[in-house]
Kinemage of the C-alpha trace (Angstrom):
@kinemage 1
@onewidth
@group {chain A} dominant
@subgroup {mainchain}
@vectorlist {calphas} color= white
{ca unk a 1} P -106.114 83.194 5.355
{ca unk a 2} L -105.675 82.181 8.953
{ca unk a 3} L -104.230 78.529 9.048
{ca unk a 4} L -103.261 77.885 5.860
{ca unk a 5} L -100.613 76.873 4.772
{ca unk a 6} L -98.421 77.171 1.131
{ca unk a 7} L -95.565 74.905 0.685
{ca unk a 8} L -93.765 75.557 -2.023
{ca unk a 9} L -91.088 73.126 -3.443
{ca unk a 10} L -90.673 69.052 -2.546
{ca unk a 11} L -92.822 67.840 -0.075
{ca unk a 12} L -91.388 67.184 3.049
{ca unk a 13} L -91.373 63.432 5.009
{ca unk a 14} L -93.806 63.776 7.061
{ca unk a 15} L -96.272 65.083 4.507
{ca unk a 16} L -95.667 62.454 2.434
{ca unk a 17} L -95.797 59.816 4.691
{ca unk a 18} L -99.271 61.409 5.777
{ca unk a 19} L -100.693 61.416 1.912
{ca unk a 20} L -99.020 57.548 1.763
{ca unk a 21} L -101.131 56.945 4.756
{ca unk a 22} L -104.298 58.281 3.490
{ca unk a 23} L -104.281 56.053 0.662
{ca unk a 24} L -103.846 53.001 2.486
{ca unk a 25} L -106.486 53.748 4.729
{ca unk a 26} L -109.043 54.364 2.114
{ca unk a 27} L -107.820 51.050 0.646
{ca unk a 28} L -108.103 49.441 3.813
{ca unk a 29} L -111.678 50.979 4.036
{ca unk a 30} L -112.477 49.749 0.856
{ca unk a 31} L -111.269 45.699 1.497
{ca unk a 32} L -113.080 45.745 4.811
{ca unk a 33} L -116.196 46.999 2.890
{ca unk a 34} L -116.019 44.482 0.020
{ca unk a 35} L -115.561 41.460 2.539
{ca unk a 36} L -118.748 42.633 4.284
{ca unk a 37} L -120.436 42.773 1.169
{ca unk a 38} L -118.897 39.307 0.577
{ca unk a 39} L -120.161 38.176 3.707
{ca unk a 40} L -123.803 39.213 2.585
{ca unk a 41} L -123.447 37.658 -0.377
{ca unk a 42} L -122.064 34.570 0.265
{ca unk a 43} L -125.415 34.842 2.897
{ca unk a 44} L -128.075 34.924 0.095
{ca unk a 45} L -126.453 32.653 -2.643
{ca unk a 46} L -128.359 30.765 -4.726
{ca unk a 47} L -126.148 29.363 -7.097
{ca unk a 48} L -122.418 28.952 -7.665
{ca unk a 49} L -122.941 32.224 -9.611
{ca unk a 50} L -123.605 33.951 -7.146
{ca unk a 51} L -120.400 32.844 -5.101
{ca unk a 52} L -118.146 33.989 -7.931
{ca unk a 53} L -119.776 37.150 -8.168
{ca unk a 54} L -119.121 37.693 -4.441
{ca unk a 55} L -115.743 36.377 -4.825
{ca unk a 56} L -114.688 39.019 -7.855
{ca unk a 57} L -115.689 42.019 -5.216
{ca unk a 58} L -113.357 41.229 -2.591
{ca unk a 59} L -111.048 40.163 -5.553
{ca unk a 60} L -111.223 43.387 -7.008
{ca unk a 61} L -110.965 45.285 -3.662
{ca unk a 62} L -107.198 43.213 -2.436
{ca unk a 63} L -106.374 44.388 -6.409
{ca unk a 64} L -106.954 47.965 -5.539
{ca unk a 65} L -105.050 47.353 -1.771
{ca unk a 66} L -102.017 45.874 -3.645
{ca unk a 67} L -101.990 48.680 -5.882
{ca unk a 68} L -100.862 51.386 -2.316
């Protein structure tokens, strides 16, 4: 198999530091996501309802941030 690659043993630095930085990223993507999604809601409120609803997303989403 030309270019991969079996590492065998701990992880080294660098690799970990890459996997720690994949995670953040996809928990970046997913707070910039739910605050656009906030944004839209927030938009077509009707009710108060409807703010807390919007609110729990992007609440959920700095949960799953805090969680890196």
């Amino acid at each position: 198999m030309s270019g991969a690659r079996v590492t065998l043993g701990a992880m080294t630095d660098d690799e970990n530091l890459d996997g720690d930085l994949a995670i953040l990223r996809a928990g970046l993507v997913a707070l910039a996501r739910s605050a656009r999604q906030l944004a839209e809601r927030v938009g077509e409120a009707s009710d108060v309802d409807d703010l807390y609803d919007a609110a729990r997303v992007l609440n959920d989403a700095i949960d799953l941030v805090e969680q890196v």
